[in-house]
N, C-alpha and C positions, 0 to 999 in steps of 0.2 A: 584536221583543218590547219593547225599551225604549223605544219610539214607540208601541206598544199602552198601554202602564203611564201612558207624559205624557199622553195621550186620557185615561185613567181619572181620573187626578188631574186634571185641566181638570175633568172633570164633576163631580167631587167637591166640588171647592174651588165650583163652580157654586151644586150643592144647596146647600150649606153655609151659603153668603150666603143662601139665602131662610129659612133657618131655624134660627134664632138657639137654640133653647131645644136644641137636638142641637148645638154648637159642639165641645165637648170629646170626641164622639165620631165626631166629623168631622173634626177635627184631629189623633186620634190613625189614623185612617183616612188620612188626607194624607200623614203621618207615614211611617205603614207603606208607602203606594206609592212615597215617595223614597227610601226605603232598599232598595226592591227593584230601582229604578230604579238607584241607585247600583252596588248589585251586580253587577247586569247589564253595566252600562257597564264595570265593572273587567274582568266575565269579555271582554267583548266585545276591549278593550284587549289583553291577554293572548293572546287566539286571532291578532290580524291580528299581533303581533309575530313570535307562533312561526310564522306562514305567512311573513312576511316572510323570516324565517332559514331555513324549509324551500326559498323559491323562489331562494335566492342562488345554490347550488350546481347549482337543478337544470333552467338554463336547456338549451330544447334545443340540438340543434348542436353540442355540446361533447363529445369523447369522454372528460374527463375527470370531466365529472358524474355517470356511473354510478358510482365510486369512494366508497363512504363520505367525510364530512368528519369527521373528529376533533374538530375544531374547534365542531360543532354540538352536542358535550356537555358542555362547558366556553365561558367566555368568556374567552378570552386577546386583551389589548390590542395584543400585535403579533405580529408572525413570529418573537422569539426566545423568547419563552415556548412558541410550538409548539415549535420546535427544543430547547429545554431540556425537552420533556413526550416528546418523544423522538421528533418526525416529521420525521426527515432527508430525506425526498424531497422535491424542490421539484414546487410545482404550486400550484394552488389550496385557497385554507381560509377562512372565516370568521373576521373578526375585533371587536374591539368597543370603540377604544379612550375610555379617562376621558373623559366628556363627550360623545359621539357620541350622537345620539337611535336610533339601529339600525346595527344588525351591516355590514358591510363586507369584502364580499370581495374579495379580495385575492391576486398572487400573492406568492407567499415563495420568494427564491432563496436555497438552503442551500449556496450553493457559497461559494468566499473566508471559509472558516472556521464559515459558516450563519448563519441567524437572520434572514436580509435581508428587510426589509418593502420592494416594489417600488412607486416612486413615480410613474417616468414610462419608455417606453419608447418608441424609433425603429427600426424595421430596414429598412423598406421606402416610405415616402414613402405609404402609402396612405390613411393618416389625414389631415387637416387638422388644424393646430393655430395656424389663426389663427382663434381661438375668442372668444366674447362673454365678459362678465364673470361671466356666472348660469352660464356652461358652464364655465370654470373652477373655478367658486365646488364645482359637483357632482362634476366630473369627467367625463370622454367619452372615446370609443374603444374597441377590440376588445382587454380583458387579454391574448385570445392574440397578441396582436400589436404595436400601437402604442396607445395612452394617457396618459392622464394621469389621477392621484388623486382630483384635485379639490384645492382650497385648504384646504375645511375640514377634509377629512381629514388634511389635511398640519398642520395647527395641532392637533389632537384629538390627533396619534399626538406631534408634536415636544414639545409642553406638559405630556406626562409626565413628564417626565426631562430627561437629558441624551444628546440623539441623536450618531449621526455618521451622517455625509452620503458616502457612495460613489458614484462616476461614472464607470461603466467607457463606454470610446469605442473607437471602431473605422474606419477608413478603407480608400478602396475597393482598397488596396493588402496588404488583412492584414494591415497593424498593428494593435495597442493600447496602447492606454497606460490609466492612472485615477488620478482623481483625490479624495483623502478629507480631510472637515476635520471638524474635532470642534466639539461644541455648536453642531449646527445647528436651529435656532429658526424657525417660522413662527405672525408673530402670525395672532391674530382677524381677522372682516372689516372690525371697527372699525376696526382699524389697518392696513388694507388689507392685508393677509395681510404685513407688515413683514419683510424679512429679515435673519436673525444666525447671526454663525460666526463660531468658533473657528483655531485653527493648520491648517496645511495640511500635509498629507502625499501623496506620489506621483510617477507619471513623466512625466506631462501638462501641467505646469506650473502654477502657481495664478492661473488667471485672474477670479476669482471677486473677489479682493483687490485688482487693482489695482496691485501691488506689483511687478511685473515690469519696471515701467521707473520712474527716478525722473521725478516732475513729473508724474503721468499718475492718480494713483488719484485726483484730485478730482473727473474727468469719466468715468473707468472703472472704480471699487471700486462691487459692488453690496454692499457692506458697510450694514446699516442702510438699504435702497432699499424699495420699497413695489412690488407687485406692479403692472402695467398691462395691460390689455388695448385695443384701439380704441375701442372704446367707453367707456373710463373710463380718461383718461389722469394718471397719479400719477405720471410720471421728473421730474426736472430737466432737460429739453432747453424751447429754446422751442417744438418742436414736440411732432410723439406720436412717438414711436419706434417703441410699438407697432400704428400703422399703417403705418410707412415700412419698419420690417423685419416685419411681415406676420406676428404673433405672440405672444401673452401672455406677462411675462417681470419677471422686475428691473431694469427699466433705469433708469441712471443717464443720461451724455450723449452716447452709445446704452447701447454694451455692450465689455464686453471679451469675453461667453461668451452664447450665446443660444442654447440648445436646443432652443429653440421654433420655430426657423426653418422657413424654407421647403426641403422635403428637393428639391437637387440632386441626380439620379442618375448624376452623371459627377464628383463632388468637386470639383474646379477650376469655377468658375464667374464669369459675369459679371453685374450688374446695377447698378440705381442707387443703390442702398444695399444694405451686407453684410448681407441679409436671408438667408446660408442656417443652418443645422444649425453652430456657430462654437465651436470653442475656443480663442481667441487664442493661447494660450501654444503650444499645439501647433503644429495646420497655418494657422493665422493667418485674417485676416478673409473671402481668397476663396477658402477650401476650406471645404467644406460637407461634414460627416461620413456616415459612411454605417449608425454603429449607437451607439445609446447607453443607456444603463441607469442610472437615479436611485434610489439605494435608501438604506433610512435602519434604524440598527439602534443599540440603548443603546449609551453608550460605553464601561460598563463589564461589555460582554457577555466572557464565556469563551470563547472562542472553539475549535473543535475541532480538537483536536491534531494529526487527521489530515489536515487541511488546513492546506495553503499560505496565508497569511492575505494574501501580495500575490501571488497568482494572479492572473491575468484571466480574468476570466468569457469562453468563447466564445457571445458573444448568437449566435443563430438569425438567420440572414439573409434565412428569406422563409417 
């Protein structure tokens, strides 16, 4: 219809030129078709958004997309606003945060107190995540399973406020441990998605910092590091990192912690570089983890009474 209307005005503004002495009532004819035009294009705008937020929830395949989303009558900018609007069951919801151009679904783990907005996930090695820079940039993988947010998501939800950062692990011996620091910050893609954090808290050790051994965070703090992928290398090493451990990541000269690795399905492993699933401070550079969960939630959320706030999440193992 709003390509019918630009045809009408083409031919309008056409006649128009040959005939001078009708100007002003060819002009206010012009007039009237770009404000119909305009119209149109608003409503038009309007309808592909609300499909866009009908189609998030209602991919096939999913046993949980038959479930109402709550989230598709409000826009709440993360998973603690659901959890504070009063949807304690974890699963998926629709979200929308400050500066996002559309909604983003999402899942929200309500366990460890609630509110958790889930940023990256491993349990099974079936995803790849030595991924290009445009694929990080979006996001990729199976929410019910392994993924990751995408970058800009991760700067859209962190650039609201004051985040913290939770990272529950798991090794193929039924441990866990996690790891939480506060104000954690993901710039723009201008500043290559930049990383920043606050104190650390947890039982996993803080490998994030660098701070584990004296003399060592100049080449191991991804404190202030820029994100890399293979194809777009931003670390301090004189090589990529992100091609030699096989992964998009903060790397400094490599890594102290690189969850992006390559999932080992035996934990202990060998190769040429500590390319697996890494938490240094934990199981150290050649054990390669077997579950991990990145989730990100205000720092000044309330947390629910009835939970244990250093629980460990038990992630799903397959």
């Amino acid at each position: 219809m709003a390509g019918l209307l630009l045809l009408m005005e083409l031919i309008v503004i056409a006649a128009c030129s040959q005939s001078l002495s009708a100007s002003d009532s060819c002009r206010e004819e012009v007039s009237r078709l770009q404000e119909q035009e305009k119209l149109l294009k608003d409503q038009l705008q309007k309808q592909e958004t609300l499909l866009h937020r009908l189609q998030l929830p209602n991919q096939p395949g999913k046993e949980d997309k038959a479930r109402p989303d709550p989230s598709l009558d409000t826009e709440y900018t993360d998973c603690s606003q659901l959890f504070n609007s009063g949807c304690k069951s974890s699963g998926f919801y629709s979200i929308k945060p400050n500066g996002s151009p559309f909604p983003v679904r999402v899942y929200c783990d309500m366990n460890d107190g609630g509110g958790w907005t889930v940023i990256q996930r491993r349990i099974n090695g079936r995803e790849s995540f030595n991924r290009s820079w445009a694929e990080y940039k979006v996001g990729f993988g199976d929410k019910d399973a392994e993924f990751w947010l995408g970058n800009d998501n991760l700067h859209y939800i962190t650039a609201q406020g004051n985040y913290s950062l939770r990272i529950n692990l798991g090794d193929f011996d039924g441990n866990q441990r996690y790891a939480e620091y506060k104000n954690f910050h993901v710039a723009n893609e201008k500043d290559h998605y930049r990383l920043a954090f606050g104190s650390f808290v947890g039982t996993a050790g803080d490998a994030l910092s660098g701070s584990y051994q004296v003399g060592v965070s100049e080449w191991a703090s991804h404190q202030g590091i820029k994100f890399s992928t293979y194809d777009q290398d931003n670390d301090n090493y004189k090589g990529n990192c992100a091609q030699e451990d096989q992964g998009g990541w903060w790397f400094n000269k490599c890594h102290s912690a690189h969850l992006n690795g390559i999932y080992y399905p035996k934990g202990h492993y060998s190769a040429l570089t500590d390319n697996g699933v890494i938490w240094y401070t934990w199981r150290g550079w050649w054990y390669s983890l077997k579950t991990i969960a990145m989730k990100l939630r205000p720092g000044d959320f309330k947390m629910d009474p009835i939970e244990d706030p250093n629980a460990v999440q038990r992630i799903p193992t397959s």
